[in-house]
N, C-alpha and C positions, 0 to 999 in steps of 0.2 A: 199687624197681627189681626187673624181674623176668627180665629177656629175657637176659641173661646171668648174672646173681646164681643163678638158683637150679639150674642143672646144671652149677655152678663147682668145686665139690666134689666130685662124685662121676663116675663109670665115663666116666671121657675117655682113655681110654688112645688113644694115637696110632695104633696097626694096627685099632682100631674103624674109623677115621673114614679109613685110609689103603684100607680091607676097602667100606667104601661110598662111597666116590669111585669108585673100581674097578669096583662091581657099579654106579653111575650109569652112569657112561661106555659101559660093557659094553652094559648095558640100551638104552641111546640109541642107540648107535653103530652096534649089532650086531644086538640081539634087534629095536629097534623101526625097523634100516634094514632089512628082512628083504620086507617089502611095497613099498616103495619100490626097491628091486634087483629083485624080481621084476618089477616094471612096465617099469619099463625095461628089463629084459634081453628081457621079452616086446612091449614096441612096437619096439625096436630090430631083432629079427628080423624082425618085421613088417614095418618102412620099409626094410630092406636097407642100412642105416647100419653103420662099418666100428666093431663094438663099443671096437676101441680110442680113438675119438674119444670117450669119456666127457665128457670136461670140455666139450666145445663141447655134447655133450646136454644137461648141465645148464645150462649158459649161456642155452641157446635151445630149448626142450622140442619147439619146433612141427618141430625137424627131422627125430625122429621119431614126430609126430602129440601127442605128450603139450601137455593143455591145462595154464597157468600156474597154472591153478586147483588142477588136479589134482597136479602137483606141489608146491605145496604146502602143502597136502594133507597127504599123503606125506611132506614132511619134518618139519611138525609135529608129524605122527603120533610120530614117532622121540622129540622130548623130553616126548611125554603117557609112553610107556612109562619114560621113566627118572625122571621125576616120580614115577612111581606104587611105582617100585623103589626111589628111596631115600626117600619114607616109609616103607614095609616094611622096610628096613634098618636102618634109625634106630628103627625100632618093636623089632625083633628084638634088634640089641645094644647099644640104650640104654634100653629099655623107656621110650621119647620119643615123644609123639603126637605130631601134626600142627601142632596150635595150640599145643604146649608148643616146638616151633622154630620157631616163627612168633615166639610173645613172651613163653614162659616160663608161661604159663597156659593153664587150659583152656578159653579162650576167644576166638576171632579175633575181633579187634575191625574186623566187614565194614564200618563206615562211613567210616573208615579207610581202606580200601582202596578205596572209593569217590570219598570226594574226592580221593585222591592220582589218582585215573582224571579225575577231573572238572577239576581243577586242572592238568595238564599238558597234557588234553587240550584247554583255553582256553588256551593258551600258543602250545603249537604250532597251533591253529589262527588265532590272531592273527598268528605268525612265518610263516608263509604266504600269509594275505592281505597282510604287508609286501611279501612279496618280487616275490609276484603285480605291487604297484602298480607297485613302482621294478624290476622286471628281468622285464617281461612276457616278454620275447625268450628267455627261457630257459626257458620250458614252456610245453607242445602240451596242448592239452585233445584226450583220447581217452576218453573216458568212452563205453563202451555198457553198456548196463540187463543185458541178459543175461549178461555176464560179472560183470558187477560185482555181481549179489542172491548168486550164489553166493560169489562172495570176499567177503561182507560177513558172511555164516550162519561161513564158514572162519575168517573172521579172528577175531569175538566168539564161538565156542567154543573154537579151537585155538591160539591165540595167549595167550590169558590162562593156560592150563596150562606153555606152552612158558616164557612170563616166570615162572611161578611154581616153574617145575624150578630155573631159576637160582638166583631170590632166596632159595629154600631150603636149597639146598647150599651158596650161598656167603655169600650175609647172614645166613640164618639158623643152619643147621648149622653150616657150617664156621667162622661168628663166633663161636658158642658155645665152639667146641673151643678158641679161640684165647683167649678171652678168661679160661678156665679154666686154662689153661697159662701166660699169661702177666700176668694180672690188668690187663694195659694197653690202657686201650679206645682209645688212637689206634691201635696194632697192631691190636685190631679192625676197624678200618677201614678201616688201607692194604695191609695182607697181603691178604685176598678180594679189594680192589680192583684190584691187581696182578694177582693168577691171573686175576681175570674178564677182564681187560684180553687177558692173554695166549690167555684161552680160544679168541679171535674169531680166531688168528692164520691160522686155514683162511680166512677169508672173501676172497670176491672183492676185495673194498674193496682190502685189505691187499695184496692183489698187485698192481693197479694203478697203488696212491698210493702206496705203500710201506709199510713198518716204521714207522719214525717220523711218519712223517704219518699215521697213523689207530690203530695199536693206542694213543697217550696218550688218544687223544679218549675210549674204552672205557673207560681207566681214569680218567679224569676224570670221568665220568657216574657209575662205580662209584662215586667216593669221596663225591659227591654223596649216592646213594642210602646210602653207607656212613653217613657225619654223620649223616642222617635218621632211619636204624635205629636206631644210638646214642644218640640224642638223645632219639627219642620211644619209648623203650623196646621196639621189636616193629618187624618189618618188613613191616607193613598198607602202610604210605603208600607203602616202595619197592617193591612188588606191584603200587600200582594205577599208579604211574607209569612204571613198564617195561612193562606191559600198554598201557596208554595211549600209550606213545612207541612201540612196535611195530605194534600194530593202526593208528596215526594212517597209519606210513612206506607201509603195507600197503596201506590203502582211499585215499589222499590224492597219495603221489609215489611215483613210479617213477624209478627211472636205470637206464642200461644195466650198472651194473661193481654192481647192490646184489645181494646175498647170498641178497633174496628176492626173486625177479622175479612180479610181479603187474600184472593189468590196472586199476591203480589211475586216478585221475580225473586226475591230469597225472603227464608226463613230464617230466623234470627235464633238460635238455639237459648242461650243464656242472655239476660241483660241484667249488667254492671252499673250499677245505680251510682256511685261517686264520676265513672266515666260520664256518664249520662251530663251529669252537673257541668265536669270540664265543657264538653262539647258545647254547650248551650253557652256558658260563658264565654270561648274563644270564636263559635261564630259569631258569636251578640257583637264580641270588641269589631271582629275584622270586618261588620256590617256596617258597623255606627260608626266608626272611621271610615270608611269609605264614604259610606252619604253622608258625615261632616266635611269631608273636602268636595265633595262633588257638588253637594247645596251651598255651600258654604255658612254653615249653618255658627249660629252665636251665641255658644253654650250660656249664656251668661243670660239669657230670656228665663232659665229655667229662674233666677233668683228674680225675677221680677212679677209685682203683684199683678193680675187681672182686672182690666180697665174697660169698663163699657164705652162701646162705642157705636156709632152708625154700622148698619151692613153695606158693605161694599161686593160689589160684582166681581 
């Protein structure tokens, strides 16, 4: 075991890690919303839009001329710069590369990251064409070419960085710290899945459906990708399947209340929040069954304490 065993021991002191949450956040929020607020402050003078209606601009960009595309854009843009800040953070006060919080070595294991892309993304495109047969009446096909080559170049280079700012801070970094502090890898799993749960609590979704009806689903998904990390030592698999379930929502469905609005291939008229829940549970099972036979993985690690050790290559 490496992905938490070998940075168990040493330089985890809490205001490291409390110093790079901070400079992410910072980084994402601030430095990398910087292009994104100029845009808009510069189309919004343009269309003669009353600046304090912000929230219906982002809602609906065409109100003052900004394309779906280009917003976002713009807001992915925001988590490549806190991506790129707190590996430099984590380099700075943990002298931690990249591939040593990914999984404890100096090596990402990219095929890995590949199947967990390839494996959710036959999931979710299976749970679509269900839904497609039994509940036609609830998506419009809007698919045009021109919108859609550019949200496809957006989504498979900006999208994979933006899942990957997450899974690092919070599966990977922040499981580390946790799992050093308190040698209990079920707490690695459900502490990050928690905060990540709460991270979403800005999203549109949340203010619609409410509190309780959508921030568990985030946490549920996390704890999902949380087992996974745990179990197969590194968080390859939960990279390529938060990459894979973001770029799917992106190029695939739209609804009017999601967080990311794109000119994707259907519209989603209603969503059914208890369905929502199944879905997430029955791919999570046929997921983690699968890469439990395929890694061969030894559920029985998850009841075992965290042990410092040398770093191994």
């Amino acid at each position: 075991m490496n992905f938490l065993e070998n940075f168990s021991g040493k330089n985890n002191p809490f205001w490291k890690y409390l110093v790079t949450f901070v400079v992410a956040f910072i980084a994402a929020g601030i430095i990398g919303g910087i292009p994104l607020l100029f845009v808009i402050i510069v189309y919004t003078f343009k269309s003669g839009v009353d600046i304090t209606k912000m929230t219906e601009v982002l809602n609906d960009p065409s109100i003052i001329g900004i394309s779906q595309n280009l917003l976002l854009l713009l807001m992915l843009f925001t988590f490549t710069v806190g991506l790129f800040a707190t590996i430099w953070f984590i380099h700075i006060l943990h002298r931690r590369s990249f591939s040593e919080t990914v999984n404890g070595t100096k090596r990402v294991r990219w095929q890995r990251v590949f199947t967990g892309f390839g494996v959710w993304s036959l999931l979710m495109f299976v749970s679509l064409m269900v839904y497609l047969f039994f509940d036609p009446e609830n998506y419009t096909l809007q698919f045009e070419i021109k919108t859609f080559i550019p949200l496809l170049f957006i989504s498979l280079i900006f999208i994979p960085l933006q899942t990957t700012f997450e899974e690092l801070l919070f599966r990977g970094y922040l499981a580390q710290g946790i799992g050093a502090w308190t040698k209990n890898r079920w707490l690695v799993v459900i502490i990050p899945s928690i905060l990540f749960g709460l991270m979403h609590y800005a999203n549109t979704e949340v203010e619609t459906y409410g509190f309780y009806a959508t921030i568990p689903s985030y946490i549920l998904y996390g704890l999902l990708l949380g087992f996974i990390s745990v179990i197969d030592d590194g968080i390859e698999l939960a990279m390529g399947l938060h990459a894979a379930n973001n770029i799917f929502g992106c190029l695939f469905v739209s609804f009017d209340t999601s967080s990311l609005q794109t000119p994707a291939i259907f519209h989603q008229q209603n969503i059914n929040i208890p369905q929502m829940y199944i879905e997430i549970l029955l791919l999570g099972l046929i997921a983690f069954i699968f890469f439990a036979k395929k890694y061969k993985w030894n559920l029985a690690v998850l009841n075992q304490r965290v042990r410092a050790e040398e770093v191994c290559d």
